[in-house]
C-alpha positions in Angstrom: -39.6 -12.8 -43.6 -40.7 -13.6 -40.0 -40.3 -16.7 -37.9 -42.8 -17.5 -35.3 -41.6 -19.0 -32.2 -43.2 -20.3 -29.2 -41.5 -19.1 -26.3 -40.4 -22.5 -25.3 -38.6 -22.9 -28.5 -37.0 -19.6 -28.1 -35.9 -20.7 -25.0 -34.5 -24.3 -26.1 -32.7 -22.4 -29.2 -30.9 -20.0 -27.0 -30.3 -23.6 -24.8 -29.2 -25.6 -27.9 -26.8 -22.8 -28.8 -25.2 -22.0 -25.9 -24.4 -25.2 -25.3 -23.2 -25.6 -28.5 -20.8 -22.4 -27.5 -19.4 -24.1 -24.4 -18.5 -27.4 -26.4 -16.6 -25.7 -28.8 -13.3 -24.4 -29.0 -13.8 -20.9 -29.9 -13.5 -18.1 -27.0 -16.6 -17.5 -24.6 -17.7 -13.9 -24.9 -19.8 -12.5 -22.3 -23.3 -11.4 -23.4 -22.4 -8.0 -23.6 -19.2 -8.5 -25.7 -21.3 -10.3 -28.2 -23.8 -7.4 -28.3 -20.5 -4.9 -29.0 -19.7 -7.0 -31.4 -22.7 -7.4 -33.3 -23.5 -4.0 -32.6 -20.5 -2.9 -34.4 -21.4 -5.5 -37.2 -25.0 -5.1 -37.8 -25.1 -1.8 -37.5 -24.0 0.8 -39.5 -20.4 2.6 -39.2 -19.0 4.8 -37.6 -19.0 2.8 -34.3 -17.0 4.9 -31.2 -16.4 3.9 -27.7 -18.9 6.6 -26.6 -21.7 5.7 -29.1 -21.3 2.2 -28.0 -21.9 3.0 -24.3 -24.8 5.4 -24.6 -26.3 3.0 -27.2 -26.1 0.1 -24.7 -26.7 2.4 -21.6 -23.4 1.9 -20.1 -20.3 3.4 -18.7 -17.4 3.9 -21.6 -14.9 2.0 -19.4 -16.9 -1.2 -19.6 -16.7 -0.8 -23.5 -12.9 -0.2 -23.0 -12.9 -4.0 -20.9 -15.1 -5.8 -23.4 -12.9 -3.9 -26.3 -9.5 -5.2 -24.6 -11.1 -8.3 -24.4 -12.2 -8.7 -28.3 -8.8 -6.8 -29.5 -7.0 -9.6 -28.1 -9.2 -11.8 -29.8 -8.9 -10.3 -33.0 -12.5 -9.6 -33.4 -12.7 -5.8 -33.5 -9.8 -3.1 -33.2 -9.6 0.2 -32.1 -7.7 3.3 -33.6 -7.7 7.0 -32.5 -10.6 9.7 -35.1 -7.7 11.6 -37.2 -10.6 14.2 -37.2 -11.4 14.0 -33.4 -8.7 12.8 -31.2 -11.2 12.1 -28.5 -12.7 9.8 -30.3 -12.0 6.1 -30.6 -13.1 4.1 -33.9 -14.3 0.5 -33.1 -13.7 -1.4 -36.2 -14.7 -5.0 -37.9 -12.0 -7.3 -38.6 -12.0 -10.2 -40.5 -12.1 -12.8 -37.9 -14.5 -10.9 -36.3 -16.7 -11.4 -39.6 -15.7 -15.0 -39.5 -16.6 -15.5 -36.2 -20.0 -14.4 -36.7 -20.1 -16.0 -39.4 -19.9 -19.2 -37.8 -21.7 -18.2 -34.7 -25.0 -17.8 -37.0 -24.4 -20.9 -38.8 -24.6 -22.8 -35.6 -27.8 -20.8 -35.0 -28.9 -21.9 -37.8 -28.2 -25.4 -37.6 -29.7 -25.8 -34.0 -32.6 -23.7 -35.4 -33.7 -26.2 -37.9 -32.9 -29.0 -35.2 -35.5 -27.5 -33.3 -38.5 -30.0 -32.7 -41.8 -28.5 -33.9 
């Protein structure tokens, strides 16, 4: 399935839902925490601290930040490879899934608000 917008719609989408973000009372992630985190949920598993930076082209501490960040929110957790000590495993949590959950049901929604 493919949905055709004009650029000025894409535009006023990422507008109606951002705003939509800031009126709400659920935490403000950066735009690179919510790529980690739907990185880690759209893609699939195993998700490490170093494949997260080298698939976003950044430096592993700034996955550690936005990964202290989110643990605190409950929306992903880390735990050492049993395999690999070096390794740190980036995993889903539930209210990470319900989170995004609800953040694509508010895309949704201001989607079909859209005026055509």
């Amino acid at each position: 399935m493919s949905i055709e917008f004009r650029a000025e719609q894409a535009l006023r989408l990422w507008h109606a839902v951002s705003m939509a973000l800031v009126h709400d009372d659920k935490p403000d992630l950066t735009l690179r925490q919510m790529t980690i985190l739907l990185t880690v949920y759209l893609e699939p598993p195993p998700h490490t601290v170093r494949g997260l930076a080298a698939r976003l082209d950044v430096t592993k501490p700034v996955i550690t930040r936005a990964l202290d960040t989110m643990g605190r929110l409950q929306l992903l957790k880390r735990r050492r490879d049993e395999t690999d000590r070096r390794n740190v495993i980036v995993q889903r949590t539930v209210e990470g899934s319900l989170f995004l959950e609800a953040f694509a049901d508010l895309v949704c929604l201001k989607a079909r608000e859209l005026p055509r």
